[in-house]
C-alpha beads as a LAMMPS data file, in Angstrom:
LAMMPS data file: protein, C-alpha beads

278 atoms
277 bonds

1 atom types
1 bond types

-500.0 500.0 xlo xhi
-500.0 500.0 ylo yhi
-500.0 500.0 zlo zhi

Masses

1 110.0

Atoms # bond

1 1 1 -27.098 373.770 314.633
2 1 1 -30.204 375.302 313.067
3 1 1 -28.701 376.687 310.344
4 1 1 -27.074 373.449 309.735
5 1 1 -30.710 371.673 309.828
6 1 1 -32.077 373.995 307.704
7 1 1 -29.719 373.491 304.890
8 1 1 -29.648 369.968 304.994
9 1 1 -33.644 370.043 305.316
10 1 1 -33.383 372.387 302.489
11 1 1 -31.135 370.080 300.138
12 1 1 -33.223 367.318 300.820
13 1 1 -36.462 369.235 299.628
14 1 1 -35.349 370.531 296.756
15 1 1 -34.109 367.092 295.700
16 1 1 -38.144 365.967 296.509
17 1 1 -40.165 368.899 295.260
18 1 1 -37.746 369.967 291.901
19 1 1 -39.536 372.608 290.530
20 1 1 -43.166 372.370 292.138
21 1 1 -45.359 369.278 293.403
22 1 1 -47.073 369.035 290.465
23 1 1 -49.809 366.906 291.957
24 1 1 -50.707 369.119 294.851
25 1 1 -50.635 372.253 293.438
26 1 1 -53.378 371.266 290.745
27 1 1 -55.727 369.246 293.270
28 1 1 -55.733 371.224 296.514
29 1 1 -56.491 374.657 296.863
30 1 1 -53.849 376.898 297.987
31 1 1 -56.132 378.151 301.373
32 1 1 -56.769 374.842 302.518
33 1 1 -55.941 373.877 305.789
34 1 1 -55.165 370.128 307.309
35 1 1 -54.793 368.832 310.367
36 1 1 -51.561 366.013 310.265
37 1 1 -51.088 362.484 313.265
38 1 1 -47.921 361.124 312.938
39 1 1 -48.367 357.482 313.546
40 1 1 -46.274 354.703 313.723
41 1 1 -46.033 351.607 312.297
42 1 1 -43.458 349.962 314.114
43 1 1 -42.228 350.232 317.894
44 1 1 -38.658 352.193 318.435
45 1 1 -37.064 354.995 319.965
46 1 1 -38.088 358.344 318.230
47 1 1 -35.454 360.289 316.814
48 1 1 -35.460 363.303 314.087
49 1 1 -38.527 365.231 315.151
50 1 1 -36.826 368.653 314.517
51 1 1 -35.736 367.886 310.688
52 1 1 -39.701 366.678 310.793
53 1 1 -40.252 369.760 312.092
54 1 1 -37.750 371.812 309.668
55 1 1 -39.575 370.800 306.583
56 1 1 -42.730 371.727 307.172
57 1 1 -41.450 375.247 307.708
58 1 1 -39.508 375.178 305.382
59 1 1 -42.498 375.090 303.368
60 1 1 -44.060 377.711 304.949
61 1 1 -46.965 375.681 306.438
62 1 1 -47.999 378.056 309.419
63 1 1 -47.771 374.696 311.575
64 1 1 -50.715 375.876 314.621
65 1 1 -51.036 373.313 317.316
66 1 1 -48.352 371.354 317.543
67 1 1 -48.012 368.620 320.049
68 1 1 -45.020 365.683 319.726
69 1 1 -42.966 363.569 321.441
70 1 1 -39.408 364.273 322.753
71 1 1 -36.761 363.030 320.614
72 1 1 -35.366 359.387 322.704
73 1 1 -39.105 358.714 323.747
74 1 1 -39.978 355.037 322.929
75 1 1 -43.449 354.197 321.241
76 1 1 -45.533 351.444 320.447
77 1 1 -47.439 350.378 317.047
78 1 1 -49.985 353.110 316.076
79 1 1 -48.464 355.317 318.892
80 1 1 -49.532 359.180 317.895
81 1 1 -46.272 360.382 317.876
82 1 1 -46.492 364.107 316.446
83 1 1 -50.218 365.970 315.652
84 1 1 -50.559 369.587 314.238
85 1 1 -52.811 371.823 311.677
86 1 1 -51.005 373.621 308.740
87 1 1 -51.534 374.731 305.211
88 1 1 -52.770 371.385 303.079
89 1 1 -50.575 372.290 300.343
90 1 1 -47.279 372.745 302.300
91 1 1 -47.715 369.716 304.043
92 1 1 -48.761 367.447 301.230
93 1 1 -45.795 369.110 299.472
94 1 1 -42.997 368.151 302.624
95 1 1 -44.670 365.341 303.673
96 1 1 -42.285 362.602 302.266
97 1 1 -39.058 364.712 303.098
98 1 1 -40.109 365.278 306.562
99 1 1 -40.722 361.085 307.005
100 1 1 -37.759 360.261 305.821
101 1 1 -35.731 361.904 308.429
102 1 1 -38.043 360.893 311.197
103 1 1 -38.003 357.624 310.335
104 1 1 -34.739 356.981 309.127
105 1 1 -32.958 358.793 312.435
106 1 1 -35.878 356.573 314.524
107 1 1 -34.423 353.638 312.798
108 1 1 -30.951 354.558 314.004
109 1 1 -31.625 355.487 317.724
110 1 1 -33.510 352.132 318.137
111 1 1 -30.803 350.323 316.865
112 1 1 -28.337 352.033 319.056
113 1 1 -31.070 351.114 322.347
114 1 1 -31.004 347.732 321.968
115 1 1 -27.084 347.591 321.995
116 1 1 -27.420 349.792 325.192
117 1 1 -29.328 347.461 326.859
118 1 1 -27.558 344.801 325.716
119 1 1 -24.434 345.816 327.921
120 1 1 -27.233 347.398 330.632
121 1 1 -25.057 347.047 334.323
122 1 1 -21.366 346.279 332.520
123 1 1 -18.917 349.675 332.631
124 1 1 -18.606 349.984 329.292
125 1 1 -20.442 352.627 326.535
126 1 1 -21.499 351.644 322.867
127 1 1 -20.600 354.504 320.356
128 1 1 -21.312 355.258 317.325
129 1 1 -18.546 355.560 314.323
130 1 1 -17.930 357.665 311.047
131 1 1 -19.943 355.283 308.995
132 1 1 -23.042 357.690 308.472
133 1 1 -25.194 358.437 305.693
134 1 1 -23.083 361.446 303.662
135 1 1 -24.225 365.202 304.849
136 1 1 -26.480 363.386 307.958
137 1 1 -24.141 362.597 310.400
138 1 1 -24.823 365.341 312.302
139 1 1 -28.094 364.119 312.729
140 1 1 -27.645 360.168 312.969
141 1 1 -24.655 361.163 315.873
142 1 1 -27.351 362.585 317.356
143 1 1 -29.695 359.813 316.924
144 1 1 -27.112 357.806 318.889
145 1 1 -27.573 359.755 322.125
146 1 1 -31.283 359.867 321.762
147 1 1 -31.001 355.927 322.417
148 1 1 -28.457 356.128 324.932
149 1 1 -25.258 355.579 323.139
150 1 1 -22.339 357.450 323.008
151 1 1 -20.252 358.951 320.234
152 1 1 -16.792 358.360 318.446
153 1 1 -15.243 362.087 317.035
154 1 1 -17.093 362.980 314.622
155 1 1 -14.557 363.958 312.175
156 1 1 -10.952 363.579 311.004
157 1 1 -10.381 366.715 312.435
158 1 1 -11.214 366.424 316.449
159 1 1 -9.298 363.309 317.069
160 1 1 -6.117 361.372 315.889
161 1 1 -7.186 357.871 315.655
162 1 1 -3.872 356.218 313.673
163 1 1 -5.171 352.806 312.082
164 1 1 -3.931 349.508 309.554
165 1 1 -3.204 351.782 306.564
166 1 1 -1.409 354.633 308.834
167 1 1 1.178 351.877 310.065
168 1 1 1.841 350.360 307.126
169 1 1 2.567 353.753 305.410
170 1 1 4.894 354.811 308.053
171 1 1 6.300 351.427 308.942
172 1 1 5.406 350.589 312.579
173 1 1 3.193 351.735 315.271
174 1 1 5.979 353.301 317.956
175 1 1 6.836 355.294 314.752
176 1 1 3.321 356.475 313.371
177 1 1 2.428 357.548 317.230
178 1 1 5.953 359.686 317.722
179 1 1 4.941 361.498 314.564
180 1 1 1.033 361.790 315.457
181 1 1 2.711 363.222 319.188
182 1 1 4.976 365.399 317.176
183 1 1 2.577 366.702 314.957
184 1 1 -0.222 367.982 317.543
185 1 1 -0.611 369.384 320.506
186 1 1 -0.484 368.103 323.988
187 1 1 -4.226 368.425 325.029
188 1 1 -4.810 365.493 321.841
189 1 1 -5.121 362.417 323.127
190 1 1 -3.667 359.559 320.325
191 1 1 -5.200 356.270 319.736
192 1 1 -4.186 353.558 317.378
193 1 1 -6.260 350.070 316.258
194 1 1 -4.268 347.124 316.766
195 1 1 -5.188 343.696 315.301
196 1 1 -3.495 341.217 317.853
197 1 1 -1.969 340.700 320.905
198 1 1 1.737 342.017 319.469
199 1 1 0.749 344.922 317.870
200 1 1 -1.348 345.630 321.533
201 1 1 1.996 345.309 323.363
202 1 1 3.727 347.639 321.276
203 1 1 1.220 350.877 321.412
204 1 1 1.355 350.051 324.798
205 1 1 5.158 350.429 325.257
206 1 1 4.753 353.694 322.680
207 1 1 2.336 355.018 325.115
208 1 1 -0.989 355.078 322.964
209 1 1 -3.994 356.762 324.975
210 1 1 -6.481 354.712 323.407
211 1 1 -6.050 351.518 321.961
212 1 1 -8.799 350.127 319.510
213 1 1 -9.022 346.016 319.617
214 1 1 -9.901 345.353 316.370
215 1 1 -11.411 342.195 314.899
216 1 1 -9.495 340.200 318.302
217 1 1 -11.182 336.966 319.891
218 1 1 -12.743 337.250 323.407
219 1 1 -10.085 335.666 324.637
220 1 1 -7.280 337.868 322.883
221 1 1 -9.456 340.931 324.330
222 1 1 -9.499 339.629 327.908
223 1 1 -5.814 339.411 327.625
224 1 1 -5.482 342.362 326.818
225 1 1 -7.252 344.012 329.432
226 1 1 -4.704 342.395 331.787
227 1 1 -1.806 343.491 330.222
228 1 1 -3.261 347.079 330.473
229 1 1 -3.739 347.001 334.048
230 1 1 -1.705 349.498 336.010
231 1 1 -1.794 351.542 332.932
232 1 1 -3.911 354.517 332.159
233 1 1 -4.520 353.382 328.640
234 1 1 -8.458 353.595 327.209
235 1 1 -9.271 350.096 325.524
236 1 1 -11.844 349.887 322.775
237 1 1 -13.239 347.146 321.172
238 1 1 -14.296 346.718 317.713
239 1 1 -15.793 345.312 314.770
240 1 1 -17.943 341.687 314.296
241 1 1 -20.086 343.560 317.443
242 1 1 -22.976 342.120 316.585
243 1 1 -26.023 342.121 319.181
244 1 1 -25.185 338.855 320.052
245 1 1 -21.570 339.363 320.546
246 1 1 -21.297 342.774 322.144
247 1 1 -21.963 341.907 325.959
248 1 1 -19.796 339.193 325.939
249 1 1 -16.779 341.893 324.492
250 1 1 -18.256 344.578 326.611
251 1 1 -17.636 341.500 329.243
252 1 1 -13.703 341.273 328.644
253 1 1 -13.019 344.755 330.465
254 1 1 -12.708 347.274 327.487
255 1 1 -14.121 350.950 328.552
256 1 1 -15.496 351.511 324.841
257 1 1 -17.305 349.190 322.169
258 1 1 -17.577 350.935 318.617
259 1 1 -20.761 349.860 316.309
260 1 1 -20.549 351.132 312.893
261 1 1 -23.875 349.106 312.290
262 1 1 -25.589 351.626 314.430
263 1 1 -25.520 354.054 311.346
264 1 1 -24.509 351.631 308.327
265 1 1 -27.052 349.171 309.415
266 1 1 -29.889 350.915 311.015
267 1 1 -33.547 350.065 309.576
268 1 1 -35.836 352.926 309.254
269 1 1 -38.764 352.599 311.636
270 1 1 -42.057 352.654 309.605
271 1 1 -44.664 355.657 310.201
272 1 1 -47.003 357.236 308.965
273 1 1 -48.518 360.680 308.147
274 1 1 -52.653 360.560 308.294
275 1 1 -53.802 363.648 306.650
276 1 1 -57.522 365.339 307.141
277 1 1 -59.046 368.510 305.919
278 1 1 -60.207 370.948 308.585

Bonds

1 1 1 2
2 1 2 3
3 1 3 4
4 1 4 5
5 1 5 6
6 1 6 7
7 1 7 8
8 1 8 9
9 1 9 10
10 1 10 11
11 1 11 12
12 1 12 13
13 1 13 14
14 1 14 15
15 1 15 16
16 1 16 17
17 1 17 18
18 1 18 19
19 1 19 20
20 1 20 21
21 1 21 22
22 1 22 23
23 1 23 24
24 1 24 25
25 1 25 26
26 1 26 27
27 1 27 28
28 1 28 29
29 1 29 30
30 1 30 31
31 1 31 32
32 1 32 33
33 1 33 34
34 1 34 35
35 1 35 36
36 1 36 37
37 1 37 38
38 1 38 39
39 1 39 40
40 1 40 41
41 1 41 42
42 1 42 43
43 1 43 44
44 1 44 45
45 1 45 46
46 1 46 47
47 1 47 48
48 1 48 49
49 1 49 50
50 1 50 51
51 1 51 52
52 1 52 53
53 1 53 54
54 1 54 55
55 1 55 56
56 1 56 57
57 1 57 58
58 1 58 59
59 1 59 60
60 1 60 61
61 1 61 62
62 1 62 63
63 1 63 64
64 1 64 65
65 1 65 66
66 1 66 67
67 1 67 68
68 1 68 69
69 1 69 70
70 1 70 71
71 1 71 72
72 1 72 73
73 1 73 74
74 1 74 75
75 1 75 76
76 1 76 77
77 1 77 78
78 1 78 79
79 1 79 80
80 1 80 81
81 1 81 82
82 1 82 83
83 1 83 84
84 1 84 85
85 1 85 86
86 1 86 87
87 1 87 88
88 1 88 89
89 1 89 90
90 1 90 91
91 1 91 92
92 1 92 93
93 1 93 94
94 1 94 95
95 1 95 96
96 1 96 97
97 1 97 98
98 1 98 99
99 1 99 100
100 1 100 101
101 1 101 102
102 1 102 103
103 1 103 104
104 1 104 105
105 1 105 106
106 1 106 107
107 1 107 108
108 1 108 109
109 1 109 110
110 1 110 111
111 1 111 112
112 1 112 113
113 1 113 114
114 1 114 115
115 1 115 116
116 1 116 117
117 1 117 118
118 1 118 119
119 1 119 120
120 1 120 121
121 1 121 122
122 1 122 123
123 1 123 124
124 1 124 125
125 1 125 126
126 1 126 127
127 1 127 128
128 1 128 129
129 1 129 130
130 1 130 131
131 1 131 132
132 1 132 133
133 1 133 134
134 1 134 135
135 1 135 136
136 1 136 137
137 1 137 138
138 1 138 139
139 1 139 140
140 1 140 141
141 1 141 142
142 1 142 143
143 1 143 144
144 1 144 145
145 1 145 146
146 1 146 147
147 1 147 148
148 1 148 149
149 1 149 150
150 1 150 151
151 1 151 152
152 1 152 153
153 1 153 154
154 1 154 155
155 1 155 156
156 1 156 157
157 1 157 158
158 1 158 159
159 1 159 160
160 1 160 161
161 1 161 162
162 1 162 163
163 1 163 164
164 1 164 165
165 1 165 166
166 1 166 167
167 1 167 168
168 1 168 169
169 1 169 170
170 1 170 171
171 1 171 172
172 1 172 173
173 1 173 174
174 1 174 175
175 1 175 176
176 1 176 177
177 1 177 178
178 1 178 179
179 1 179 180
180 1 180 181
181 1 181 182
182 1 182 183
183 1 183 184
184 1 184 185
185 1 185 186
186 1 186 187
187 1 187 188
188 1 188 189
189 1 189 190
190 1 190 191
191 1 191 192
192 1 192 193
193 1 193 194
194 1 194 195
195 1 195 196
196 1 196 197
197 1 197 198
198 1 198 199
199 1 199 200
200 1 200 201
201 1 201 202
202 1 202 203
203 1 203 204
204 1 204 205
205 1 205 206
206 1 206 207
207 1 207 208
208 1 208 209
209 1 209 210
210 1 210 211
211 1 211 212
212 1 212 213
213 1 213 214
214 1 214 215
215 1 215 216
216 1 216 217
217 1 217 218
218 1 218 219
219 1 219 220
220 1 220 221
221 1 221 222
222 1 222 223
223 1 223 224
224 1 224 225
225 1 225 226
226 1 226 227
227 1 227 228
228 1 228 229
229 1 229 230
230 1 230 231
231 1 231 232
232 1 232 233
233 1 233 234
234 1 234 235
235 1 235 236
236 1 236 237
237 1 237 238
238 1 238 239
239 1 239 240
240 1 240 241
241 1 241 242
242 1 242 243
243 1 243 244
244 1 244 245
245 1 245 246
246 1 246 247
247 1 247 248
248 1 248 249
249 1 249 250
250 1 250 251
251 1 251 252
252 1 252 253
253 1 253 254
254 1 254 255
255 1 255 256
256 1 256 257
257 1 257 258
258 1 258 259
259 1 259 260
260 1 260 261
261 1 261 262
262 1 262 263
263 1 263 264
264 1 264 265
265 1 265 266
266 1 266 267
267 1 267 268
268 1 268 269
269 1 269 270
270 1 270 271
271 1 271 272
272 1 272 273
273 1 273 274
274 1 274 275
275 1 275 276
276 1 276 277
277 1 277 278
């Protein structure tokens, strides 16, 4: 995982600095130190503190003193959420890098809290999907379970998940999950996303694990549910799961609802870096 971080931390610096920060490195002097309060601006649940983190020493700041709160802690307007001394220059020069990640991945865990508690006391999890920012979903996955959500597979690889444009290239759903069973091994569980009640019955009868309700009506959902009783089958719900519609489809039964908008819609919580020479 760190080495991970530190490339994508890396990446995203180089993208930032280019050659040199032009503006720092003729205004500050190279022994300068700072001392660096991470406010906020906004009220969420903090996510990203280690990217924050990364950047800085990445730069080489010889971070002394650092004191921050733990990823999935929730803050207030002009909470203190991260304070430390380092080199001026170094932390002039990541300072923008570093925010975006903290605030972005903030933006994303918040998000993902208030769909938790909209479901709070109902058995039933929110997770996230694939829809991530490209190279971050390592991070914004993790942003999920920092505000108590859970998490889809995170890639094509560790999960067969046969949807809409699967069937109609093979030609029906008992078909598409005989090959998926075929084609892996027994330990793989295979789920399928099924538009309506009829396409529901027959993943059923081909003995999908999972079954994704995608798009239905409450009341298609709830029927569902019933038809699945007796059966081991895992029912999911998605898409339209808005914050105001995702207790009443966490309501229906289903074990799972998916939320792409946790990572495709997420606003980035607004902070701040307040920088003074020590």
């Amino acid at each position: 995982m760190q080495k991970s971080l530190e490339k994508i931390v890396s990446q995203a610096l180089t993208e930032d600095v280019g050659q040199e920060d032009l503006t720092t490195n003729t205004t500050v002097p190279p022994e300068m130190r700072c001392r660096a309060r991470l406010i906020s601006k906004d009220q969420g649940v903090l996510s990203g503190m280690k990217p924050f983190r990364c950047a800085f020493d990445l730069m080489e700041a010889d971070i002394q003193e650092w004191n921050a709160l733990e990823d999935g802690s929730t803050f207030g307007y002009g909470d203190l959420l991260a304070e430390f001394t380092g080199n001026a220059q170094a932390v002039l020069t990541a300072e923008r890098t570093a925010l975006n990640f903290v605030q972005r991945l903030s933006g994303v865990a918040t998000l993902s809290r208030q769909y938790v508690e909209k479901i709070a006391g109902l058995q039933c999890k929110i997770c996230g999907t694939r829809k991530t920012s490209p190279m971050l979903r390592q991070l914004e996955k993790r942003a999920i379970l920092h505000g108590g959500g859970s998490n889809h597979r995170h890639t094509l690889f560790n999960g067969i998940l046969i949807k809409e444009n699967h069937i109609m290239m093979v030609g029906s759903i008992a078909e598409v999950i005989r090959r998926a069973a075929e084609g892996t091994h027994h330990l793989m569980r295979i789920g399928v996303e099924v538009r309506n009640l009829e396409e529901f019955d027959e993943a059923l009868a081909a003995s999908a694990d999972v079954i994704m309700l995608d798009n239905m009506n409450i009341e298609d959902m709830m029927e569902a549910v019933r038809r699945a009783q007796g059966s081991r089958v895992v029912l999911e719900a998605s898409g339209n799961a808005t914050l105001d519609r995702v207790r009443p489809m966490a309501e229906t039964g289903v074990q799972f609802v998916s939320v792409g908008a946790l990572t495709h819609s997420a606003r980035s919580i607004d902070m701040t870096l307040l920088i003074e020479h020590v």
